[in-house]
C-alpha positions in Angstrom: -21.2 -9.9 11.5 -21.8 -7.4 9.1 -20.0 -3.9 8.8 -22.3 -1.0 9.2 -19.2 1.2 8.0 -20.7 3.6 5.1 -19.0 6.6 3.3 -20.1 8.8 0.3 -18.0 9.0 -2.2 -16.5 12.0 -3.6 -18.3 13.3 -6.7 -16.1 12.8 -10.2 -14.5 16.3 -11.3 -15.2 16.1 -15.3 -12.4 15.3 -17.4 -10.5 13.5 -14.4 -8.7 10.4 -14.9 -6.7 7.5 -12.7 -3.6 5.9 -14.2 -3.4 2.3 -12.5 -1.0 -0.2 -12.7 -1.5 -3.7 -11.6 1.7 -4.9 -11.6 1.8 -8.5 -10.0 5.1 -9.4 -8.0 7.5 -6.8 -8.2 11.3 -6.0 -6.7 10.8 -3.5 -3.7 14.0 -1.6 -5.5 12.5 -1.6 -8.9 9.1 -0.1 -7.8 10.9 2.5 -5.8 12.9 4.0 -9.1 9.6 3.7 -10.8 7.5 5.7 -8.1 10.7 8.4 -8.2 10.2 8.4 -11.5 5.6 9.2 -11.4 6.4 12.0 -8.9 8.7 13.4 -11.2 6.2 13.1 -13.8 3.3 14.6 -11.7 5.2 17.5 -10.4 5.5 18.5 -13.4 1.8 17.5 -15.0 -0.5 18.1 -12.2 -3.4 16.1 -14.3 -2.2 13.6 -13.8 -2.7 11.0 -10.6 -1.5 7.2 -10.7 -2.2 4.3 -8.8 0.1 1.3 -8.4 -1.3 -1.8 -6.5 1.6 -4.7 -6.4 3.1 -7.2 -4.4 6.5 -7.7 -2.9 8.8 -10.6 -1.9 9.3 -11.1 1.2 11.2 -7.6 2.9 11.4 -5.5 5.5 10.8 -1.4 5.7 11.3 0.8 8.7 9.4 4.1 7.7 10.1 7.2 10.3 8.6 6.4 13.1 10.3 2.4 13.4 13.6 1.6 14.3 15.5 -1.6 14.5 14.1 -2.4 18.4 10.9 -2.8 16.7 12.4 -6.2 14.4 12.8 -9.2 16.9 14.4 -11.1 14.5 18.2 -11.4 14.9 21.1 -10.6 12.5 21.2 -13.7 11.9 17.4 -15.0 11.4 17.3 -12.0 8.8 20.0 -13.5 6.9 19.2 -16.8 7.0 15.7 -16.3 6.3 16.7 -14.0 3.2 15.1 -11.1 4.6 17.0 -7.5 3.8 16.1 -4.3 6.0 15.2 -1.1 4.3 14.8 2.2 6.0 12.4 4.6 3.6 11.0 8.0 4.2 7.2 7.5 4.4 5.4 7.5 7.5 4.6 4.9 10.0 6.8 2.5 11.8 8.2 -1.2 10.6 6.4 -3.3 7.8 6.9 -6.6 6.5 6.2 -7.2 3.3 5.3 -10.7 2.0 3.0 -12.3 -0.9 -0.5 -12.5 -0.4 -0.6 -8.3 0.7 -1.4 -5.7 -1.1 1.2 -3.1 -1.9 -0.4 0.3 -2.6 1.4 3.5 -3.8 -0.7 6.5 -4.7 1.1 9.4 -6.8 -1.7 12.1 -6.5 -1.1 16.0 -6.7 -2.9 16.4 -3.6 -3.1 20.6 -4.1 -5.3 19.8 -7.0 -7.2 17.5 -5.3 -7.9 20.3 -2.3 -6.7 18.3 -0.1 -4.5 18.1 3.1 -2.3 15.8 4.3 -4.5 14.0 7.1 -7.2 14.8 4.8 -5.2 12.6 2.4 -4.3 10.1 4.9 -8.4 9.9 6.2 -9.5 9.2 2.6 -7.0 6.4 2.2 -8.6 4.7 5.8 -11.9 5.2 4.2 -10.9 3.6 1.1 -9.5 0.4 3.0 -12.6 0.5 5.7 -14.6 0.2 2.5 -13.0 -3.1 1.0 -13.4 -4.4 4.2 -16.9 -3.4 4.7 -17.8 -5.3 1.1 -16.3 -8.1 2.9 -18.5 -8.0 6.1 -15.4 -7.1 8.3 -16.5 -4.7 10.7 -12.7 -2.1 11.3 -11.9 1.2 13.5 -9.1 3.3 13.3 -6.7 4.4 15.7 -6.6 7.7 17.3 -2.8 8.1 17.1 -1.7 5.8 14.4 -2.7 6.2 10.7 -4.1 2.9 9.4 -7.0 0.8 9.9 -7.4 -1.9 12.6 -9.5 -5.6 13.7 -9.9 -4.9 17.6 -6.4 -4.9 18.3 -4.8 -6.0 15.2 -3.8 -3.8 12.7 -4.3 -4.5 8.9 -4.0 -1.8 6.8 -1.3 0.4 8.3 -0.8 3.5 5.8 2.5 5.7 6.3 3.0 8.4 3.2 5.5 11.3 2.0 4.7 14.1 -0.3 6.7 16.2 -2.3 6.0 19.4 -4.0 2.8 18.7 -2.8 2.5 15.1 -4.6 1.9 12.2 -2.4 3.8 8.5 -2.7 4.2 5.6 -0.6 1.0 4.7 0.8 -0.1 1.6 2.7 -0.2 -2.1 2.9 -3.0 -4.2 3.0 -3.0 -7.6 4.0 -4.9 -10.3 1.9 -3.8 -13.7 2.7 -0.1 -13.4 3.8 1.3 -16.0 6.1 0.8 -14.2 9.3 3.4 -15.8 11.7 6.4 -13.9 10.4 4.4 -10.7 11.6 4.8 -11.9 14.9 8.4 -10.6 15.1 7.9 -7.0 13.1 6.3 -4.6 15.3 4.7 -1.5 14.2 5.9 0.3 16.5 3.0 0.5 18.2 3.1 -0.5 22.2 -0.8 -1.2 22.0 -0.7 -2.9 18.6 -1.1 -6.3 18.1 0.1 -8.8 15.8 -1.1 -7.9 12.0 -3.9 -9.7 10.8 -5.7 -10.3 7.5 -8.4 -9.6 5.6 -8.7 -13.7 4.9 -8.5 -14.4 8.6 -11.1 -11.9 9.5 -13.1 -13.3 7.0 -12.6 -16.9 8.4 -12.5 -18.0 4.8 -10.8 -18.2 1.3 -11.3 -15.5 -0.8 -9.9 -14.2 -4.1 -7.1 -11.5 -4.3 -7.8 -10.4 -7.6 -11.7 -9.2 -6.4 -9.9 -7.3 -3.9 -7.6 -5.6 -5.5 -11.0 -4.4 -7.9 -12.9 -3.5 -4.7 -9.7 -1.2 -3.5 -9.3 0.4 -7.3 -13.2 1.2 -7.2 -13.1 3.0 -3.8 -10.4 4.4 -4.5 -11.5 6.3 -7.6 -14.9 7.0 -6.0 -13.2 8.4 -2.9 -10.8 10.6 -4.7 -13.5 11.7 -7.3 -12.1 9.9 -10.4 -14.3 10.2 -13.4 -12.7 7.7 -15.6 -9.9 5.2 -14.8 -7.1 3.7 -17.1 -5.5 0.5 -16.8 -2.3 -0.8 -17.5 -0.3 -4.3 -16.4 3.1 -3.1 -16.9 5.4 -0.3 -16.5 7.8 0.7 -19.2 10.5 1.0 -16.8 10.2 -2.3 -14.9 9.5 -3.9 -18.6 13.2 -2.0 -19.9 14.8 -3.4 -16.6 13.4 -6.9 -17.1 14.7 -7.0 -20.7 18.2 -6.1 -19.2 18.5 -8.8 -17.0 17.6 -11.2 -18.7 20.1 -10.1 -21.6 22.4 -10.1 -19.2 21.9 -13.8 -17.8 21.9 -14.9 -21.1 25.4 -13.5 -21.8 26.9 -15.5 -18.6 
């Protein structure tokens, strides 16, 4: 069935340009110091917007609307199953994150940008309706949850935090993950359903790295991008990489 979702895209302000950083795998940890590290940065240069689209091992985090009633798993399962808790301050409710999703962080100085927070939050749903609708996935959004759902399944769940007016955090969408462990991490939501995938919608194989273009090319259309940069690394991450392994060498 084809999606008959449509959107127009914001027109580019002149001179406008999107960091991004396709990072790969990367330590939930590391990726938080380097995202404190952007809003820094963009509080104190407001031309300048950045884009980070990565993946985590497997983890969970309980943003301000979860709690630990929403994990089924017990003590136990977590630790034998190698998965650490970790309650953050963006939005939304209890997320696991896993290979084969699609971790997105957005550092934008959203007063520049004239926009809102649920303006903000609206234009990242549009952005991940989009990829979807390239894909022939029909969606629909919730009217009290922030995210974008499959009939009853959510798959893009977004939960954000601003700062000075500078966004970070931002959502997860989910590629191809192994979708059982989702069974036992609730949203948070009493009318959500398990999460499902973009892969399983699809009812076939696909490739990650077109998705991840598809989300970077919405993206800079929705927020009215004129030009976007790319980079595969992060000088922080690469500095904290080099450090390690200096220090396994030394053992």
């Amino acid at each position: 069935m084809r999606s008959n979702f449509s959107y127009l895209p914001t027109p580019p302000r002149p001179g406008s340009t999107l960091q991004a950083y396709l990072l790969g795998q990367v330590d939930f940890e590391a990726l938080l110091a380097v995202q404190q590290r952007l809003v820094y940065e963009v509080a104190g240069n407001r031309d300048q917007a950045v884009l980070i689209l990565c993946e985590h091992p497997p983890l969970i985090t309980v943003g301000r609307e979860g709690s630990r009633a929403h994990i089924l798993y017990e003590l136990d399962e977590l630790r034998s199953r190698e998965l650490t808790v970790r309650w953050v301050n963006r939005g939304g409710g209890c997320w696991l994150h896993a290979p084969g999703q699609l971790a997105i962080y957005a550092v934008l100085p959203l007063d520049r940008l004239g926009l809102g927070l649920q303006a903000y939050v609206r234009r990242l749903e549009t952005v991940a309706r989009a990829v979807l609708a390239d894909f022939y996935v029909p969606s629909h959004l919730h009217a009290s949850h922030a995210g974008v759902w499959v009939g009853n399944r959510p798959l893009a769940p977004i939960g954000v935090a601003v700062r000075h007016w500078v966004s970070y955090y931002g959502a997860i969408f989910n590629v191809h993950p192994d979708l059982r462990p989702f069974r036992w991490v609730r949203l948070g939501h009493a009318d959500a359903g398990p999460m499902t995938s973009l892969e399983r919608e699809r009812r076939g194989p696909l490739r990650p790295a077109l998705v991840r273009e598809r989300f970077l090319e919405h993206f800079a259309a929705q927020f009215g991008f004129a030009r976007t940069t790319l980079f595969f690394e992060h000088p922080q991450l690469t500095a904290a990489r080099r450090l390690v392994a200096r220090d396994h060498s030394s053992v």
